[in-house]
C-alpha positions as CSV (number, residue, x, y, z in Angstrom):
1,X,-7.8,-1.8,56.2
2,X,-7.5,-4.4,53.6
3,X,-10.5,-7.3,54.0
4,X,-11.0,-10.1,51.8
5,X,-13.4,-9.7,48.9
6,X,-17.1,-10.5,50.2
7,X,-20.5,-10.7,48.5
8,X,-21.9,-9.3,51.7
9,X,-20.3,-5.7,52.8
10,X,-21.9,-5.9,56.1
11,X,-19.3,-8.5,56.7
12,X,-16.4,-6.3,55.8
13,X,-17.5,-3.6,58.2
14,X,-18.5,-5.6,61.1
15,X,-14.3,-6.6,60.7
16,X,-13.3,-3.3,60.6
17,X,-15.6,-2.2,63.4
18,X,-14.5,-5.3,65.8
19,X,-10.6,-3.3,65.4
20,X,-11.6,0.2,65.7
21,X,-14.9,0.3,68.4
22,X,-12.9,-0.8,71.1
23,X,-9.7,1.4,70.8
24,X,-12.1,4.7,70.7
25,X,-14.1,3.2,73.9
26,X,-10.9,2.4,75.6
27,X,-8.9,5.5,74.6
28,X,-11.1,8.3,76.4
29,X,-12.5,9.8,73.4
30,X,-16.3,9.3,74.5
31,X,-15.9,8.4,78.6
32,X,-13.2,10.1,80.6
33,X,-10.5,8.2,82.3
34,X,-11.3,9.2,85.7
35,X,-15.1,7.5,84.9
36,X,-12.9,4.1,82.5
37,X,-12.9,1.0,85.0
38,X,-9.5,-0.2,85.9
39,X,-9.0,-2.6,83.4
40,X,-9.9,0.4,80.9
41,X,-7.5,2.6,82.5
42,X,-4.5,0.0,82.1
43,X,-5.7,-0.2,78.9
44,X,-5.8,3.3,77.4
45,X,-2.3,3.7,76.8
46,X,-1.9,1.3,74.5
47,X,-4.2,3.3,72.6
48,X,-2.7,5.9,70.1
49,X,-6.5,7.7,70.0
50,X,-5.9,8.0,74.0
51,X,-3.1,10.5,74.0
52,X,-4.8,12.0,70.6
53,X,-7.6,12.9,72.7
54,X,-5.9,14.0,75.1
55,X,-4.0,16.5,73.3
56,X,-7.0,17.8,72.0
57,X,-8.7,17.8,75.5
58,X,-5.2,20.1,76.4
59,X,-5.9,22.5,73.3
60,X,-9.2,23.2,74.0
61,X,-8.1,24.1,78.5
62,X,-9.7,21.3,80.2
63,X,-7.0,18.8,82.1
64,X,-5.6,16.3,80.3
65,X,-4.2,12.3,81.7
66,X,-0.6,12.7,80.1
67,X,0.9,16.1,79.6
68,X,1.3,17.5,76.1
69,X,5.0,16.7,76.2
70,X,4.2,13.0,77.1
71,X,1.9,13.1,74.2
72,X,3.4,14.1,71.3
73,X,6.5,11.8,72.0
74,X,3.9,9.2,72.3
75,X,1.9,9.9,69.1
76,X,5.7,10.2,67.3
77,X,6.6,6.7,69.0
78,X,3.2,5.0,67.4
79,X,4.2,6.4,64.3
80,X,7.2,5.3,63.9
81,X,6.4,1.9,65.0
82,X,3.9,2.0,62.7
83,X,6.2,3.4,59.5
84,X,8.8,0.7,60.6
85,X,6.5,-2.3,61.1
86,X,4.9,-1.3,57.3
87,X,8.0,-0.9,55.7
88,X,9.0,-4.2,57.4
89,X,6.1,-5.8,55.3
90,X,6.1,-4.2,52.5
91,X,9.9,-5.3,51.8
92,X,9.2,-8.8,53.1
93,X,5.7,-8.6,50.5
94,X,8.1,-7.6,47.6
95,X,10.4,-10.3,48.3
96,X,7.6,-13.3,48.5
97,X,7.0,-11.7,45.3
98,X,10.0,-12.2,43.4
């Protein structure tokens, strides 16, 4: 994650934490789904750690929330949102910079 240059690094970590802390609370990683509140529960699949997790959760025989097929077209579909929305801005960075 790019952050702006800071004299104080505590600064720069507290921004990436304030991104990353919530999607690993939300996604099932360290409290089960079952145990989430609701609003945690709607929440999870918007996480791409959730069905991460539970693929793991799958490998290793316990039940998982999604299904491995579910998961793996999901984990593909936050990747290639991801590789489009980059190359998005990396083409639209290379033009400002013309």
């Amino acid at each position: 994650m790019a952050a702006p240059a800071s004299q104080a690094p505590a600064q720069v970590m507290m921004l990436s934490n304030i991104v990353r802390l919530p999607l690993m609370f939300v996604s099932g990683v360290f409290v089960p789904h079952a145990a989430m509140p609701d609003w945690g529960q709607w929440l999870a699949p918007l996480s791409p750690l959730s069905y991460a997790a539970d693929l793991i959760r799958l490998g290793f025989g316990e039940p998982g929330n999604f299904g491995a097929g579910f998961d793996v077209v999901a984990l593909a579909a936050f990747t290639l949102a991801f590789l489009l929305l980059a190359s998005l801005f990396h083409s639209r960075a290379r033009q400002n910079a013309r």
